[in-house]
C-alpha positions as CSV (number, residue, x, y, z in Angstrom):
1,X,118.3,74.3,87.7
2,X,116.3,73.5,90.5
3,X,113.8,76.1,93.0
4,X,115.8,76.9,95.9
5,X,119.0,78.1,93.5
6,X,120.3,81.0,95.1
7,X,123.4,83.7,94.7
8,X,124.4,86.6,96.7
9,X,126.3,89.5,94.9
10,X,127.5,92.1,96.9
11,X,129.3,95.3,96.2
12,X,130.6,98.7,98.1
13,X,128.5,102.0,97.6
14,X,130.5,103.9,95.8
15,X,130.2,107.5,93.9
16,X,129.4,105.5,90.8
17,X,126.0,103.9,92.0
18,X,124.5,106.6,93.9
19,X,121.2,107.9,93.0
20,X,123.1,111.5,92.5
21,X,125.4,110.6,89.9
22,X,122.8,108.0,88.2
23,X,120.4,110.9,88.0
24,X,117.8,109.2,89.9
25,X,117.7,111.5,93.0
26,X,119.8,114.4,93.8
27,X,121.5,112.6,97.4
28,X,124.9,110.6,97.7
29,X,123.3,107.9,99.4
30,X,122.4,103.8,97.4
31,X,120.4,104.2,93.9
32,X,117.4,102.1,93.2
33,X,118.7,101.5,89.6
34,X,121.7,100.6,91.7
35,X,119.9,98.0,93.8
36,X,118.1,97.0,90.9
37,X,121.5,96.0,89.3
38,X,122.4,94.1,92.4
39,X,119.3,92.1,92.4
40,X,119.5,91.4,88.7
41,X,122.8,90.2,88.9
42,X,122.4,87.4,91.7
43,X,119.6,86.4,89.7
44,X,121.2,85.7,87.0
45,X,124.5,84.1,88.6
46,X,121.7,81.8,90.5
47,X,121.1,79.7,87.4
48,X,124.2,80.6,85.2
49,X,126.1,77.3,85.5
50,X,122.9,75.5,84.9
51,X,122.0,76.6,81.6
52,X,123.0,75.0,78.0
53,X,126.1,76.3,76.5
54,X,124.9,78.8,74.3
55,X,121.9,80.1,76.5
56,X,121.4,82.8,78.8
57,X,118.4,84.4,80.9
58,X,117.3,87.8,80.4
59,X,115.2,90.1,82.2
60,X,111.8,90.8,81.8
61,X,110.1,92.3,84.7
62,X,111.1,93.1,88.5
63,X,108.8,94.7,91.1
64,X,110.8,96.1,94.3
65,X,110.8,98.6,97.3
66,X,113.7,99.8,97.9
67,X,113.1,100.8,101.9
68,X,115.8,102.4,103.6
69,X,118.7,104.5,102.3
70,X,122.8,103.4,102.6
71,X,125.5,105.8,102.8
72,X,128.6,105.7,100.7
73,X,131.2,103.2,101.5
74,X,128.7,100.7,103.3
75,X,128.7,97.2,101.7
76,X,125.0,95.7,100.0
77,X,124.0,92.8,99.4
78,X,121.5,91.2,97.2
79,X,120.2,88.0,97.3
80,X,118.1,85.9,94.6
81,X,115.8,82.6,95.4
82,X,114.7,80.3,92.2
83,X,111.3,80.1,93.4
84,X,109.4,79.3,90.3
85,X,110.5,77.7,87.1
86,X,107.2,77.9,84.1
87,X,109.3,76.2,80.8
88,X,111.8,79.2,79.7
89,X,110.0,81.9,82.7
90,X,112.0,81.8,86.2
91,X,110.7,84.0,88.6
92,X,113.3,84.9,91.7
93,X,112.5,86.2,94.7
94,X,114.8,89.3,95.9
95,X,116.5,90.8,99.2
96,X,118.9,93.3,99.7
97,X,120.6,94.2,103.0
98,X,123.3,96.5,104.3
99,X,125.2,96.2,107.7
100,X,122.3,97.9,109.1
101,X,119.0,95.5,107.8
102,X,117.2,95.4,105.1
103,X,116.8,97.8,102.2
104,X,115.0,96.3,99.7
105,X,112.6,93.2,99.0
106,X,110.8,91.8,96.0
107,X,110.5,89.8,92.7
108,X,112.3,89.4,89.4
109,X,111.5,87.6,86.3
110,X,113.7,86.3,83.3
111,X,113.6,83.8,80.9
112,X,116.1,81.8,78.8
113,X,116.9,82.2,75.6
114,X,119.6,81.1,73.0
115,X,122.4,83.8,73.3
116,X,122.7,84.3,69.3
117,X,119.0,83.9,68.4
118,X,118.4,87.0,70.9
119,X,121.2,89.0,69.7
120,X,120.1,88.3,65.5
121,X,116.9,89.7,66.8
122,X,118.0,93.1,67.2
123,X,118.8,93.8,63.6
């Protein structure tokens, strides 16, 4: 992996991931936990196919503003940038955008770590 890795996930607003049915606001409009999600997820498809077999990267801290609200059945976007790598610590920096502009900037941290080590560690 390299700075400058980057992935864009997108997906539809739906019922499912407004801030309503998530319980995080009481309008049908795009979650923050749902955004959140997004942002998560291109981070973690950024670096995916350059990690060992057996590895993964797992979150550890995100800082965001989610800035403008989207209505249902309006496509998002998230985007993630490799902009630091510190040994097993990557830090990403975030975007998210709707057919309108912006929604939502900031920064993500996760680390790698061995996919059965982490999972042993629960018990």
């Amino acid at each position: 992996m390299k700075i400058g890795d980057s992935f864009i996930s997108t997906q539809e607003v739906t019922n499912s991931t407004t801030a309503s049915c998530l319980g995080s606001g009481n309008l049908s409009v795009f979650a923050t936990p749902s955004m959140i999600a997004l942002m998560e997820n291109a981070s973690m498809m950024a670096v995916k196919e350059s990690l060992m077999e057996g590895t993964t990267t797992v979150g550890s801290a995100i800082n965001v503003k989610h800035t403008r609200p989207t209505p249902l059945n309006t496509m998002v976007s998230a985007q993630a940038i490799l902009t630091m790598i510190e040994g097993k610590k990557l830090t990403f920096a975030l975007r998210a955008w709707d057919n309108k502009g912006d929604i939502g900037v900031g920064e993500h941290v996760r680390y790698v770590v061995d996919s059965k080590t982490f999972m042993e560690g629960l018990t």
